[in-house]
N, C-alpha and C positions, 0 to 999 in steps of 0.2 A: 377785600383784604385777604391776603394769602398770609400763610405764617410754614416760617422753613423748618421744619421738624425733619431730618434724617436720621433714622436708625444708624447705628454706627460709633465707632471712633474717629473721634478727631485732636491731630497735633493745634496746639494753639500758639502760635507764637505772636508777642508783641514788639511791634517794632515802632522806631518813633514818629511814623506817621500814618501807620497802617495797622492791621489786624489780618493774620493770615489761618487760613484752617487748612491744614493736610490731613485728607483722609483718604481710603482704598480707593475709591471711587469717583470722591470730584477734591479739585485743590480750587483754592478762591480767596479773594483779600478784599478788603474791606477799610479806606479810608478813614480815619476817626470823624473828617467834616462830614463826615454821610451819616454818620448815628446819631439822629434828634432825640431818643428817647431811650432810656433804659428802665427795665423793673424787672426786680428782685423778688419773686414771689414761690412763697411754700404750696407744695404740691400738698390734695386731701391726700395721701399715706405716710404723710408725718416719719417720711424718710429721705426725702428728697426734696430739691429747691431748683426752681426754674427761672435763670436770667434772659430777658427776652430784650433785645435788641431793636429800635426799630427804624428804620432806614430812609434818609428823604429821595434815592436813586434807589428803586427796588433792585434785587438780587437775579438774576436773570439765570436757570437753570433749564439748561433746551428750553422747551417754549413757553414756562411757567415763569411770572415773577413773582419773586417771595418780599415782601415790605417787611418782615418782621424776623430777626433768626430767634431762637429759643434753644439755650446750652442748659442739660439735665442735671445737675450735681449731687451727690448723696450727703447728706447732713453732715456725718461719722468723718468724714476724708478730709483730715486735716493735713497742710502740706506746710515745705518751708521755702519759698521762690526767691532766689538769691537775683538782683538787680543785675544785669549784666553791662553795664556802662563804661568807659574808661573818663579821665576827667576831665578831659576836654568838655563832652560831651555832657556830662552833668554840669557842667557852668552854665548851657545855653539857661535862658531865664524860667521856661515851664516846666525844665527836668529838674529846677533845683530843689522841688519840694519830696525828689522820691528818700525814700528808705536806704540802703542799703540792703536788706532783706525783709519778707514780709511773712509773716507765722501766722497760722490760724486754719479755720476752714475757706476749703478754696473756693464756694461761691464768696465769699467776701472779699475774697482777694481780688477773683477778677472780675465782680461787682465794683 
C-alpha cells in the first residue's frame, strides 16, 4: 500500500465527473468511480486535518503507484465556495441536492 503525499500546492478543481489537481510539478485527474473510500482524520498537532482518498485504480506517478492520495488542511481556514453550475445542469438528478454555496472549514467542505 503506497499512500501519495506531495509536498506542494495544489489547485483543486471539481468537476462533474472527475477531480483534477494542478500543481508545479505534476497535473492529474481522478474519476469520482475510482474513489472507494474516504477519511477525514485530525492530525496529533491539533492543527491540521488529513482527508485521504483511496483509490480502486491506483494513481500511477513515473514508476510508483500511489492507492491512496492524503490532502493536508489547517483547522483555522475557513472558506466560502460558491457552486459554479448553470441550470440546466443542476436539473440532472445527482446535482439537484448541491447548495448554491457552501461556508465553513474547507476540510469539510471538500470532505
Amino acid at each position: 500500500m503506497f499512500f501519495f503525499y506531495h509536498r506542494g500546492k495544489y489547485q483543486l478543481n471539481l468537476y462533474k465527473r472527475s477531480v483534477r489537481f494542478h500543481g508545479s510539478s505534476f497535473n492529474f485527474s481522478i474519476d469520482y468511480w475510482n474513489v472507494i473510500k474516504g477519511f477525514l482524520l485530525p492530525l496529533p498537532d491539533d492543527t491540521h486535518m488529513i482527508f485521504v482518498i483511496g483509490l480502486d485504480q491506483p494513481l500511477k506517478i513515473g514508476n510508483t503507484l500511489y492507492s491512496y492520495i492524503g490532502m493536508q488542511f489547517k483547522k483555522e481556514y475557513h472558506e466560502v465556495i460558491k457552486v459554479n453550475l448553470d441550470r440546466n445542469e443542476r436539473n440532472e438528478e445527482k446535482l439537484r441536492e448541491l447548495d448554491d454555496e457552501y461556508e465553513g472549514p474547507l476540510f469539510e467542505i471538500v470532505g
